[in-house]
C-alpha positions in Angstrom: -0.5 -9.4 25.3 1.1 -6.3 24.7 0.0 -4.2 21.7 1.6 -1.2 20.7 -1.1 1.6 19.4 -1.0 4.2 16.8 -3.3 6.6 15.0 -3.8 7.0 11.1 -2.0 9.9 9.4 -4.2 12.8 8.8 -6.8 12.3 5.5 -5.2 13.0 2.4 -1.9 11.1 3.1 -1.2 8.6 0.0 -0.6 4.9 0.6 3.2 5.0 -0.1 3.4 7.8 2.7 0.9 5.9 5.1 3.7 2.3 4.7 6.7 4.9 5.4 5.0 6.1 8.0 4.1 3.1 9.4 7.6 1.6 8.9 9.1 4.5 11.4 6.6 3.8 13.8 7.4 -0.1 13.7 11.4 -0.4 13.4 11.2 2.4 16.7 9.0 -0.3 18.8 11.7 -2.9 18.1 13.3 -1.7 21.2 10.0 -2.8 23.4 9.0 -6.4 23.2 5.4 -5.9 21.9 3.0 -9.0 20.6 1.8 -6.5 18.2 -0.4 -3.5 17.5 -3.5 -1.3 17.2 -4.8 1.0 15.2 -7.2 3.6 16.4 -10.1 4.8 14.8 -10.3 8.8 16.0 -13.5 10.5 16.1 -14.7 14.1 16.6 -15.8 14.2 20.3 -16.7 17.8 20.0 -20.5 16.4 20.8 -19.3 14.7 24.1 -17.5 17.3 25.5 -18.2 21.2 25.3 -15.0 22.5 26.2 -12.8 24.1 23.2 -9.9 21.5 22.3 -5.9 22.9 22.4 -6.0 21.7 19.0 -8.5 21.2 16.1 -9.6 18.2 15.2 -8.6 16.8 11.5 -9.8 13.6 9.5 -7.1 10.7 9.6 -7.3 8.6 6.6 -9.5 4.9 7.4 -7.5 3.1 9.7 -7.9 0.1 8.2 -5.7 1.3 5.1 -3.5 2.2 7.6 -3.7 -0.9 9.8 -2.7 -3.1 6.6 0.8 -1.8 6.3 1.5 -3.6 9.6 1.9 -7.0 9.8 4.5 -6.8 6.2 6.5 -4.5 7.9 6.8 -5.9 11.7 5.8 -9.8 10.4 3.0 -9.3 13.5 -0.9 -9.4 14.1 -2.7 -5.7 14.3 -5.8 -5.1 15.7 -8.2 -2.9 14.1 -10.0 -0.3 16.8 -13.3 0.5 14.8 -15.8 3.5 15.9 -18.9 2.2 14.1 -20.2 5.8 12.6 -21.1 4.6 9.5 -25.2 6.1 9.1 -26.7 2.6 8.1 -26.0 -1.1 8.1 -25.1 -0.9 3.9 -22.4 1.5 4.7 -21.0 -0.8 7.8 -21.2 -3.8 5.7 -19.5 -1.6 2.6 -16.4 -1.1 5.4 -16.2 -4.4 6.5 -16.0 -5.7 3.0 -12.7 -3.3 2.8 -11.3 -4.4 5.9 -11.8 -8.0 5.0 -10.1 -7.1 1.8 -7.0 -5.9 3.4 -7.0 -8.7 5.7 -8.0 -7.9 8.8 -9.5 -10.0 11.2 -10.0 -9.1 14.4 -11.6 -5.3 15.5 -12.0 -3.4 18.4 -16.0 -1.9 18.3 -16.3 1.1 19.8 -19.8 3.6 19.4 -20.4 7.1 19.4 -18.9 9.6 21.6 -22.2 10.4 22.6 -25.7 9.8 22.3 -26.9 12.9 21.0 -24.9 12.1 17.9 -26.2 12.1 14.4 -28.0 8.2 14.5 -25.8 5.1 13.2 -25.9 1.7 13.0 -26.1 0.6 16.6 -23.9 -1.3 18.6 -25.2 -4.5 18.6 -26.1 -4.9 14.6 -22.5 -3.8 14.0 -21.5 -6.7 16.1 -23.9 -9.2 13.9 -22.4 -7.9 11.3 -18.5 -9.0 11.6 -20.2 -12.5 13.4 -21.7 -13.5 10.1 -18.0 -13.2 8.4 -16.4 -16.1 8.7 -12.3 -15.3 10.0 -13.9 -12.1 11.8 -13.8 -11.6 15.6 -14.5 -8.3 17.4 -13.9 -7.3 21.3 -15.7 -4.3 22.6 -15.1 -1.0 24.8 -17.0 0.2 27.1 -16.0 3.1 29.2 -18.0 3.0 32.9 -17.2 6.5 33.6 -19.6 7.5 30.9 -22.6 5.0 31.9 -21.7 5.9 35.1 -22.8 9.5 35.1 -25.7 8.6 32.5 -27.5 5.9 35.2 -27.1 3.1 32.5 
């Protein structure tokens, strides 16, 4: 399968710019022969990493309201790449009741970008979570380099 990804516009961007936005993004990948897409979920990783960043980080706008502007315009399947940062299991469940309403069906779970972050529903109750919806599915990340160094 070959996905092509993309990021949310920066927060404040108004649905009718989000679906032109999108549009560009999806008549350019015409010329590749994708079975789809992604869209990310970008997080402050200020907490992971202590080096300054070339550029500041800024808000995108939730990338499932993005991520629904998709499959009418390219007629294909999108994946939804979720951080779970939500503070509690009510605020998870709050998100996933927007997703679902937008139609999206299968995520992308990814946690914190590190531990010492502010605590949030954890990995595995997110996971419960989108099981107990019936049409959900999720997939995970997990990048070794990071349990690597952490012994885990």
């Amino acid at each position: 399968t070959f996905l092509f990804g993309s990021t949310p516009p920066r927060d404040g961007t108004t649905a009718a710019e989000a679906a032109q936005i999108c549009a560009k993004f999806v008549a350019r990948s015409r010329a590749h022969a994708s079975d789809g897409f992604i869209v990310y979920d970008i997080q402050d990783e200020s907490s992971r990493n202590a080096e300054s960043r070339p550029f500041p980080f800024r808000r995108t706008i939730d990338p499932s309201e993005y991520a629904q502007h998709f499959p009418p315009a390219s007629g294909k399947s999108t994946v939804l790449y979720k951080a779970c940062s939500e503070a509690d299991e009510a605020a998870f469940a709050s998100w996933l009741d927007g997703a679902q309403r937008r139609n999206h069906h299968t995520l992308n779970l990814v946690g914190p970008s590190s531990s010492g972050d502010t605590p949030r529903i954890s990995m595995e109750r997110a996971a419960a979570l989108v099981n107990e919806r019936p049409g959900m599915a999720f997939g995970c990340v997990t990048i070794a380099e990071r349990h690597l160094t952490k012994g885990t």
